[in-house]
C-alpha positions in Angstrom: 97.5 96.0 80.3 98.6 97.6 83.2 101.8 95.7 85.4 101.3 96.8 88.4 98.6 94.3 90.1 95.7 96.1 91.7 95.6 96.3 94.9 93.1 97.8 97.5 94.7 99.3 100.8 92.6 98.6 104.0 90.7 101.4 106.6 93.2 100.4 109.1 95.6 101.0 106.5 94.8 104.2 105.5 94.0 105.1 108.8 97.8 105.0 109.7 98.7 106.6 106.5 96.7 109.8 107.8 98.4 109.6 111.3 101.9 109.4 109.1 100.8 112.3 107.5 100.0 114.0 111.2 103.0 114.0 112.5 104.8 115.1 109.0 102.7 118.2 109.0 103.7 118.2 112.7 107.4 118.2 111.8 107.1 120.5 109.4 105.2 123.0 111.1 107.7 123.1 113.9 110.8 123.1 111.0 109.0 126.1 109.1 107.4 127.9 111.5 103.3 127.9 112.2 101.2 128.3 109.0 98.0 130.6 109.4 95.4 127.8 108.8 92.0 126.6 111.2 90.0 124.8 108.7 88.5 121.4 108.7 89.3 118.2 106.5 87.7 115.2 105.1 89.8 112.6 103.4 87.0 110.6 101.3 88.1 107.0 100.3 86.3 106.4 96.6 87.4 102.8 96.4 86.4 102.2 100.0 83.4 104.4 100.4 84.6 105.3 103.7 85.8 109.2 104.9 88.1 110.4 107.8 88.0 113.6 108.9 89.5 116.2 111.7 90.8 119.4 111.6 93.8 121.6 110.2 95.2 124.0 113.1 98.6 125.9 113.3 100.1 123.9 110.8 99.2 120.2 112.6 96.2 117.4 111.7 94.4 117.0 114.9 91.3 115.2 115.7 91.3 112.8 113.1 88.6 110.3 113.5 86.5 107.9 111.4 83.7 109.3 109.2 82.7 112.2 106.9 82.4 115.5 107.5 80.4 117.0 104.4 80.8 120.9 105.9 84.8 120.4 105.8 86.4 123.2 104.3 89.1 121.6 102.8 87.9 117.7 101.2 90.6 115.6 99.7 89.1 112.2 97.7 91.5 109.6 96.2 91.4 106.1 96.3 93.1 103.9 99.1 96.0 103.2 97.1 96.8 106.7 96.0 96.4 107.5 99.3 99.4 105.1 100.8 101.4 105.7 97.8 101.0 109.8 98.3 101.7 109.7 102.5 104.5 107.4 101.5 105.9 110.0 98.5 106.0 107.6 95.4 102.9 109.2 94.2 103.8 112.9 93.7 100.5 115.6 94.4 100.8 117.8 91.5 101.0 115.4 89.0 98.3 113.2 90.7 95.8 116.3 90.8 96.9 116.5 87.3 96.0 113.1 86.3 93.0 113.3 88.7 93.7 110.4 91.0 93.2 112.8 93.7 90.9 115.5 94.3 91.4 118.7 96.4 88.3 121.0 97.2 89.3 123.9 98.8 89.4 128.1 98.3 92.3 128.6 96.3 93.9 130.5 99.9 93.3 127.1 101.6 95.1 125.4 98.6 98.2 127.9 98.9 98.7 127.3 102.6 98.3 123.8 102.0 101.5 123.9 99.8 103.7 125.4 102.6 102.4 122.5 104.6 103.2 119.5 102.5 
């Protein structure tokens, strides 16, 4: 048995966990300089069966808003949970692609620009 109750994080909840994210990418764009990146993102919530989306440019999330966008370039899926716990860095990405809690479609350029972002 597992120790950790389960626990279901809100839309309102993840919803602020993706503007947290924003202004990281934000930061780090400015620290590191602009990454070469225009693409598109959905961030699908399996537990929730809900979906943000908005868009990747110079390094910075903008235009997130609620709902899918099934042409996004780059689609991230995860539960709400793994979703807080990775914006708040308990959950660490490579291992969680690893164990498949999360889920990263993108062309494998996307994915190595991604990296200098996070």
């Amino acid at each position: 048995m597992c120790d950790e109750e389960a626990t279901v994080a809100s839309v309102d909840e993840c919803r602020q966990a993706l503007q947290e994210l924003a202004s990281r990418l934000e930061a780090n764009a400015e620290r590191n300089g602009m990454v070469n990146l225009d693409r598109t993102l959905a961030c699908r919530l399996t537990d929730l069966g809900t979906a943000f989306h908005g868009r990747i440019s110079g390094g910075r999330l903008i235009g997130l808003e609620d709902g899918d966008d099934p042409k996004a370039k780059i689609a991230l899926s995860t539960t709400s949970d793994d979703l807080i716990t990775l914006v708040q860095g308990r959950l660490d990405l490579p291992k969680a692609l690893a164990a498949r809690r999360v889920s990263i479609s993108a062309s494998p350029f996307d994915l190595l620009k991604l990296r200098k972002l996070i």
